[in-house]
C-alpha positions as CSV (number, residue, x, y, z in Angstrom):
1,X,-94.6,247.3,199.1
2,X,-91.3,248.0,197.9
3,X,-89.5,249.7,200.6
4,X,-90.4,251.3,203.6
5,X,-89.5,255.0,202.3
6,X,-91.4,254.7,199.3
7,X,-95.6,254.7,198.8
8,X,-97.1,255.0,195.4
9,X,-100.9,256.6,195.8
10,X,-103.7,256.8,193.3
11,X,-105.6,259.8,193.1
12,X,-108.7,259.3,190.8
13,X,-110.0,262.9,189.8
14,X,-113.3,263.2,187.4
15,X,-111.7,265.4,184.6
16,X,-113.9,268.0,182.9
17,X,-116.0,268.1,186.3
18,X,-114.2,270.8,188.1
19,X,-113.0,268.1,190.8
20,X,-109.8,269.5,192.8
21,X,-107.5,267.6,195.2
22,X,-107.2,270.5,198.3
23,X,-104.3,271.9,199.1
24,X,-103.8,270.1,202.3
25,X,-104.6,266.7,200.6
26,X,-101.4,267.3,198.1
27,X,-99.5,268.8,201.0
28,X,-99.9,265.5,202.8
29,X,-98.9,263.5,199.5
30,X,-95.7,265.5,198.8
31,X,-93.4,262.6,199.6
32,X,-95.2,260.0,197.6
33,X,-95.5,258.7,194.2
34,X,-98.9,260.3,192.8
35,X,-100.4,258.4,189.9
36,X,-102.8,260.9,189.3
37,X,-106.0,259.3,187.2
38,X,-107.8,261.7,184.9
39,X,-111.2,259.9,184.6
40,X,-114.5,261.2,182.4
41,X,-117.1,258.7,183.0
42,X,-119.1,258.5,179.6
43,X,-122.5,257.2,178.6
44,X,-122.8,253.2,177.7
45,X,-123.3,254.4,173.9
46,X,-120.8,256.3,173.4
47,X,-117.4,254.8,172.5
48,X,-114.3,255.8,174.4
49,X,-112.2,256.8,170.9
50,X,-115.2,258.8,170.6
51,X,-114.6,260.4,173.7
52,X,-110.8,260.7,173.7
53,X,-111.3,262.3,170.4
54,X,-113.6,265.0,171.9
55,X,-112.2,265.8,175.2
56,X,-108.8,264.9,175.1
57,X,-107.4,268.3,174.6
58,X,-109.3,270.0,177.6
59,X,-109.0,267.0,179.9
60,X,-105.1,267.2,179.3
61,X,-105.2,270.7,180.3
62,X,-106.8,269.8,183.8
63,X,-104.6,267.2,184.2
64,X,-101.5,269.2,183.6
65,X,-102.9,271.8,186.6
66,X,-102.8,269.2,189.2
67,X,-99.4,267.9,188.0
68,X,-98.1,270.8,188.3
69,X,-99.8,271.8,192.1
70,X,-98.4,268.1,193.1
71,X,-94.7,268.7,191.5
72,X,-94.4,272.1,193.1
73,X,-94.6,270.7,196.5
74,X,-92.4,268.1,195.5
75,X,-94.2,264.9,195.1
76,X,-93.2,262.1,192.1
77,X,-96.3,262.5,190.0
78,X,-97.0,260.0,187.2
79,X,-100.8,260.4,184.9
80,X,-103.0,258.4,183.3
81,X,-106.4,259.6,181.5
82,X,-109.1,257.6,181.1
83,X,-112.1,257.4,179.2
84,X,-114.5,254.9,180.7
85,X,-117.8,253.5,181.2
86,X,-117.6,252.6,184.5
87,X,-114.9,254.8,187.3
88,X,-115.0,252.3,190.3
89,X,-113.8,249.5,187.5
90,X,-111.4,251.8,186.0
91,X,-109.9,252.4,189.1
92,X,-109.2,249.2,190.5
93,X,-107.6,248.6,187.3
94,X,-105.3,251.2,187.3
95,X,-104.3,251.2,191.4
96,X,-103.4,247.4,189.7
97,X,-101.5,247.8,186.9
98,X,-99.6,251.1,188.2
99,X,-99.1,249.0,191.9
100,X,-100.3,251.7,193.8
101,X,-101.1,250.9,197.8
102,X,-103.1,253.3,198.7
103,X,-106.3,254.7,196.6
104,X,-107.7,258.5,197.7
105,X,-111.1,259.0,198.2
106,X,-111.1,263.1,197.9
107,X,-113.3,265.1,200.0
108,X,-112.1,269.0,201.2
109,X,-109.9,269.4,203.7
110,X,-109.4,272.4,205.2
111,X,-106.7,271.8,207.2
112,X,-104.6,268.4,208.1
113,X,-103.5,268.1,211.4
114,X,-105.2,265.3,212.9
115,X,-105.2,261.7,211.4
116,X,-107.3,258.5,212.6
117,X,-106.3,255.2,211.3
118,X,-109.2,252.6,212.0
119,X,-106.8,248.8,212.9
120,X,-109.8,246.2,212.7
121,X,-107.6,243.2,212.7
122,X,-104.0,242.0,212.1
123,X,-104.8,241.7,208.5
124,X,-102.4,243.9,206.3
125,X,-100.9,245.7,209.2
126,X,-97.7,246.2,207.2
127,X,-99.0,247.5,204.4
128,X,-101.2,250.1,206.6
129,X,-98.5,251.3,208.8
130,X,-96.2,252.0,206.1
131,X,-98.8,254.0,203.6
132,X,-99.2,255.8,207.7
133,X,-95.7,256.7,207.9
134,X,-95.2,257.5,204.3
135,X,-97.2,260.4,204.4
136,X,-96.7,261.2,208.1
137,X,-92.9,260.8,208.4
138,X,-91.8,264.4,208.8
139,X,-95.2,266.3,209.0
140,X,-96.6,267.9,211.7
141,X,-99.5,265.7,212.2
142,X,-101.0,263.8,215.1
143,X,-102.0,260.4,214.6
144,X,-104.9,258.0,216.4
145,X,-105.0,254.6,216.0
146,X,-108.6,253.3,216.6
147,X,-109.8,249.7,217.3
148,X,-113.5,249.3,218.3
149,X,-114.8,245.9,220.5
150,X,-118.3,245.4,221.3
151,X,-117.5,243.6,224.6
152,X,-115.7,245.3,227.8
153,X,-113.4,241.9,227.9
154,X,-111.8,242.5,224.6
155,X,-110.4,245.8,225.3
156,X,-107.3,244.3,226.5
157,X,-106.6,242.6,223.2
158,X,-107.3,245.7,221.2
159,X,-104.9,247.7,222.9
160,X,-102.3,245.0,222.0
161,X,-103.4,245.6,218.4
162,X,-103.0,249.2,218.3
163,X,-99.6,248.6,221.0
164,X,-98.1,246.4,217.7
165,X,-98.9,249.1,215.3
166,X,-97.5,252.2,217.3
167,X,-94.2,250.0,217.9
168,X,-93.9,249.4,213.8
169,X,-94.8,253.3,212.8
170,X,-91.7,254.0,215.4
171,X,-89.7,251.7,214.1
172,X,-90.9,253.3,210.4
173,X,-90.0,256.7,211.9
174,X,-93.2,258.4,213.6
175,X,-92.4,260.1,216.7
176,X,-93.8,258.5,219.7
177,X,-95.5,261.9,220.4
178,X,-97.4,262.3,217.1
179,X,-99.6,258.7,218.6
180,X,-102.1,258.5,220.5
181,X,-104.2,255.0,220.8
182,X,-108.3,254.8,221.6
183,X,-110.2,251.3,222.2
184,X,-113.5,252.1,222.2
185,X,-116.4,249.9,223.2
186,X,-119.3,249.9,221.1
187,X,-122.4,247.9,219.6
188,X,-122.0,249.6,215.9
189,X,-118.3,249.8,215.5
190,X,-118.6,251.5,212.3
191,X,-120.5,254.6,213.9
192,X,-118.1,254.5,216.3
193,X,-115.5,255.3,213.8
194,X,-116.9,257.8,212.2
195,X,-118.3,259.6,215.7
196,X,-114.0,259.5,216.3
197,X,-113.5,260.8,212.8
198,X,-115.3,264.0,213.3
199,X,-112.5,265.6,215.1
200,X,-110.0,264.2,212.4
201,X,-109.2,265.3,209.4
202,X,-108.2,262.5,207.4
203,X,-109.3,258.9,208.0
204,X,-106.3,256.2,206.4
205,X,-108.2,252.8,206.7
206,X,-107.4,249.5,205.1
207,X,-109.4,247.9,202.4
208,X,-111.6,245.1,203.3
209,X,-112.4,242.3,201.3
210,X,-115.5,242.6,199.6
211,X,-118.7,241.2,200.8
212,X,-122.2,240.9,200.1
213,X,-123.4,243.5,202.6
214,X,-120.6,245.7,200.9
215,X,-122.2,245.7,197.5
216,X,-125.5,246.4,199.2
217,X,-124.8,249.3,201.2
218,X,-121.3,250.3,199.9
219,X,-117.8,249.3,201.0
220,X,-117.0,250.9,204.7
221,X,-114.4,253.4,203.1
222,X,-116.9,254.9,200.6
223,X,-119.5,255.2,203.8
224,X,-116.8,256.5,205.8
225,X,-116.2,259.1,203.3
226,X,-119.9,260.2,202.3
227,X,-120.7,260.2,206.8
228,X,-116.8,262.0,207.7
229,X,-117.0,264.6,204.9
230,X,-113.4,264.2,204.7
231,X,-110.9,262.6,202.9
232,X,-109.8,258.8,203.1
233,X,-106.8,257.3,201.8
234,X,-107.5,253.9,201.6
235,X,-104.6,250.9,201.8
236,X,-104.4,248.4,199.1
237,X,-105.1,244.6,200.2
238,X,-102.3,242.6,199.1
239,X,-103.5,240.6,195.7
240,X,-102.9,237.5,197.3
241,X,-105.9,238.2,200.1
242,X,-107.9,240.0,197.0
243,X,-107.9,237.5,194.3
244,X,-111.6,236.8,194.7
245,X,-111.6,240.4,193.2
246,X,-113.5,241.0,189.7
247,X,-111.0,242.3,187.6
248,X,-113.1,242.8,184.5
249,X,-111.9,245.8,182.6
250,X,-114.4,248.5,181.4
């Protein structure tokens, strides 16, 4: 992080696909720095030159469209288009090199004006709490902060969790009347967050660190997106607690 005003985002969009960011979504971005990432995912065979070549010219034009909706609400917007053979790669790469802390997965968004953020352990509590009141600090948006135990005797530590965070995003400039805190007790806390995240509009979460079962069955933020239906801005692990990373480029 580089200051506590300051969030850079990375907003992947699949050019030439008719993908848009909502309204509401770039709304809720207007105070950050977008690094918007033009991506056309191309078949194994066919050579990214090859592509570029192609589709450049039309892709640029798309791109240019959501600079444009992102600039006019205010919001730092830098671009990069990609052509690649495989997006999840490409975007790690980029959110990397362009030292972004928070990566957008897009879904509609009708309206913003509940968040939940999902604390699961003291793990990167900085980083999430200042992407939080980066985009919250002067919006008129009510925020939840969610911890789940599975055990009736834990519930006093998780609302010390959530008691730290709410004291930092004051501190960070969040009114104390835009938080709310729920501990919920629960044998699946994953469904439990996405039962909360129904009657939310946008889930900010932080990244875990990969796993085996995450491969599997997908990393939580990408379930939580495809079960919620909504959008998820998900916060960055610092490199040093994601080193075990692949960083292979495409």
């Amino acid at each position: 992080m580089r200051n506590t005003t300051e969030i850079r985002v990375l907003v992947p969009v699949a050019i030439l696909k008719g993908q848009v960011i909502p309204d509401q979504m770039v709304r809720l971005l207007s105070r950050s720095t977008v690094v918007l990432l033009g991506y056309h995912e191309i078949p194994e065979q066919t050579a990214p030159e090859q592509a570029r070549e192609q589709f450049e010219a039309k892709a640029r034009e798309e791109l240019q469209e959501l600079v444009d909706a992102f600039e006019s609400r205010g919001a730092t917007v830098e671009t990069r288009l990609v052509f690649t053979h495989d997006e999840s790669q490409t975007t790690e790469r980029i959110a990397t090199e362009a030292d972004c802390d928070a990566v957008l997965l897009s879904n509609p968004a009708p309206t913003i004006d509940r968040i939940i953020v999902p604390i699961k352990e003291k793990i990167n509590l900085e980083a999430i709490a200042q992407v939080v009141a980066g985009v919250s600090r002067e919006q008129d948006v009510e925020i939840t902060l969610f911890h789940a135990v599975d055990d009736e005797s834990d519930v006093p530590d998780g609302e010390l969790l959530l008691s730290e965070v709410s004291d930092e995003l004051t501190v960070l400039g969040i009114r104390s009347d835009q938080l709310s805190r729920v501990v919920a007790v629960a044998e699946k806390p994953l469904q439990a967050l996405i039962e909360a995240a129904y009657d939310h509009d946008v889930v900010i979460m932080g990244e875990e660190e990969p796993t085996i079962r995450g491969r599997l069955f997908g990393e939580t933020s990408d379930r939580v997106a495809e079960q919620t239906v909504g959008p998820v801005l998900v916060v960055r692990r610092p490199l040093a607690l994601a080193e075990d990373r692949d960083e292979t480029d495409e």
